[in-house]
N, C-alpha and C positions, 0 to 999 in steps of 0.2 A: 754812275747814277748818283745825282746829288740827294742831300736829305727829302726834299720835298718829294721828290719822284719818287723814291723808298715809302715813304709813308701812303703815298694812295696806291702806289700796288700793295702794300700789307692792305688797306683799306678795301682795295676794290676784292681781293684773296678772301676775305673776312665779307664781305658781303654776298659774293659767288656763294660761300661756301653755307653762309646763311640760306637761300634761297632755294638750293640743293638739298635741305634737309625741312626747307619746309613743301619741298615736294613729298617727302618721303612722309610727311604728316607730324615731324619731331615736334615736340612741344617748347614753347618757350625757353625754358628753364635749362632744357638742351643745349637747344643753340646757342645761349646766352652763354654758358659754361663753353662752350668750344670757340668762340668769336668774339665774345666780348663785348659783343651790343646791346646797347640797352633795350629793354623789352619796348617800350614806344620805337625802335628804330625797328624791330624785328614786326611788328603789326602793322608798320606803314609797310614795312617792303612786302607783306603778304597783303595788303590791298591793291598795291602797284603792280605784283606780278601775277597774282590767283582771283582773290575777290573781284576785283571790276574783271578780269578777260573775260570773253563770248563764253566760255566755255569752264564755270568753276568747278572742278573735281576736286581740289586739294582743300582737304574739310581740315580744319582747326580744330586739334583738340584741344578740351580745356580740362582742367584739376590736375592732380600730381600724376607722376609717372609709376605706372604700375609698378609693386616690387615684389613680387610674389613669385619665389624661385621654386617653387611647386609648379607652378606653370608650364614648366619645361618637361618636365617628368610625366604628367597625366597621365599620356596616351604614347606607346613605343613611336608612331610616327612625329609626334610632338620632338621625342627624345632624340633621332634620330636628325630632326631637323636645327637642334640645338647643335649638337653633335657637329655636323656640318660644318654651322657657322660659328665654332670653338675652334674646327680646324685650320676655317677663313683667317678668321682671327691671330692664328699663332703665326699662319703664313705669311700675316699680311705685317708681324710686327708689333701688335697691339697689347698681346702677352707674349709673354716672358713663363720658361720652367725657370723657377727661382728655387724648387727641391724639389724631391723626387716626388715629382704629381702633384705639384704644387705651384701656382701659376699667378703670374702676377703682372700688375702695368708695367708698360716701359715707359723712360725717364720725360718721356714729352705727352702725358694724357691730358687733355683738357686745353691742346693748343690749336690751333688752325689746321694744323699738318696732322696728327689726330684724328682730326673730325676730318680731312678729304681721304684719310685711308681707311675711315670705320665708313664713309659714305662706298667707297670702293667694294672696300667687303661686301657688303649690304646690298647692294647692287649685285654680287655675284651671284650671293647665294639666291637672289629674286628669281635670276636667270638659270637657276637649278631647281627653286624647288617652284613651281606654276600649279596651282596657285599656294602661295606663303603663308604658313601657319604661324609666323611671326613677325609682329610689324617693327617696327624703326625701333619705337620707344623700349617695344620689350626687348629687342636686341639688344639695346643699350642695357636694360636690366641684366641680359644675359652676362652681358663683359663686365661689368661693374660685380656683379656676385661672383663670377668665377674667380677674379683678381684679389677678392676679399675671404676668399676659402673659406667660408662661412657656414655655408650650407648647400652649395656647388663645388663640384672637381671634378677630374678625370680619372678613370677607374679603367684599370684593362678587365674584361670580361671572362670570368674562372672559368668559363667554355670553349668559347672560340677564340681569346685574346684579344680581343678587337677593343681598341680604344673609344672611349663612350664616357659622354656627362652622364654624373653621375652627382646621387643624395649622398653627401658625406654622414647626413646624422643617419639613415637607412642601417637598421640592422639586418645581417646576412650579408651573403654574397655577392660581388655586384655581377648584375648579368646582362649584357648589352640588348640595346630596342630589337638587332633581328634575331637574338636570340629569344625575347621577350613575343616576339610575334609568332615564332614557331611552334613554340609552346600554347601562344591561343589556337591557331590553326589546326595543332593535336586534337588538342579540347575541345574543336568544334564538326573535326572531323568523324568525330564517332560514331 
């Protein structure tokens, strides 16, 4: 494969991979970080493929990308669905255990190849959890907090043991979403 050939498959690889995430509803700012195009190229190709078709479902969001890792936590089903897609994630390559319970990117985030295995993921967990309590962007939130151990990790649960996102700044014990559910369930069953 001579030069030129190489560069429109990277080109046409980078615009696939753009258009697959703007199905998924990613924001600009996304894409742009995983492919490398400029924002006027990523709003033509969502006119070309979404806006004009018969049929526009794929809504454009606008403003920044939520970052609110309290998010995750709310609600044990929320947590459990975090949960999930932190396992997706580690399956799929995206983190890394860098120490114990400590997690982090691996050495290609923010390349093309990247973004078609966090679109992989993301797609998996869709087809797990019906209907998604987490869209594109927050995912993306999800993996970027967890890699920056900030205010996100992974906690085994002083109960069951069961591995589970977890509030690093949280005082007490950490205790996983189905143990968290079993406990409202007590309390409701009275």
């Amino acid at each position: 494969m001579n030069k030129s050939e190489e560069r429109y498959v990277g080109e046409r690889r980078r615009v696939d991979l753009a258009v697959r995430m703007i199905s998924h509803e990613a924001r600009t700012g996304t894409i742009r970080g995983c492919t490398g195009l400029s924002e006027d190229r990523i709003r033509k190709l969502y006119a070309h493929y979404f806006r004009d078709s018969a049929d526009p479902v794929v809504r454009r969001r606008r403003g920044k990308t939520p970052r609110q890792p309290t998010y995750f936590l709310t609600t044990p089903a929320r947590q459990m669905e975090a949960t999930t897609l932190t396992g997706l994630f580690l399956a799929a390559g995206l983190l890394n255990v860098v120490a114990h319970a400590r997690l982090g990117f691996v050495n290609d985030h923010g390349s093309t190849r990247f973004g078609l295995r966090f679109c992989e993921v993301y797609e998996s967990y869709l087809a797990l959890h019906d209907p998604a309590a987490i869209s594109f962007e927050r995912a993306w939130n999800l993996l970027d907090a967890l890699a920056r151990n900030h205010e996100l990790g992974i906690a085994r649960c002083d109960r069951c043991a069961s591995v589970h996102v977890h509030d690093l700044l949280a005082v007490g014990r950490p205790v996983c979403p189905c143990c968290r559910l079993k406990d409202t369930n007590k309390g409701g069953a009275r």
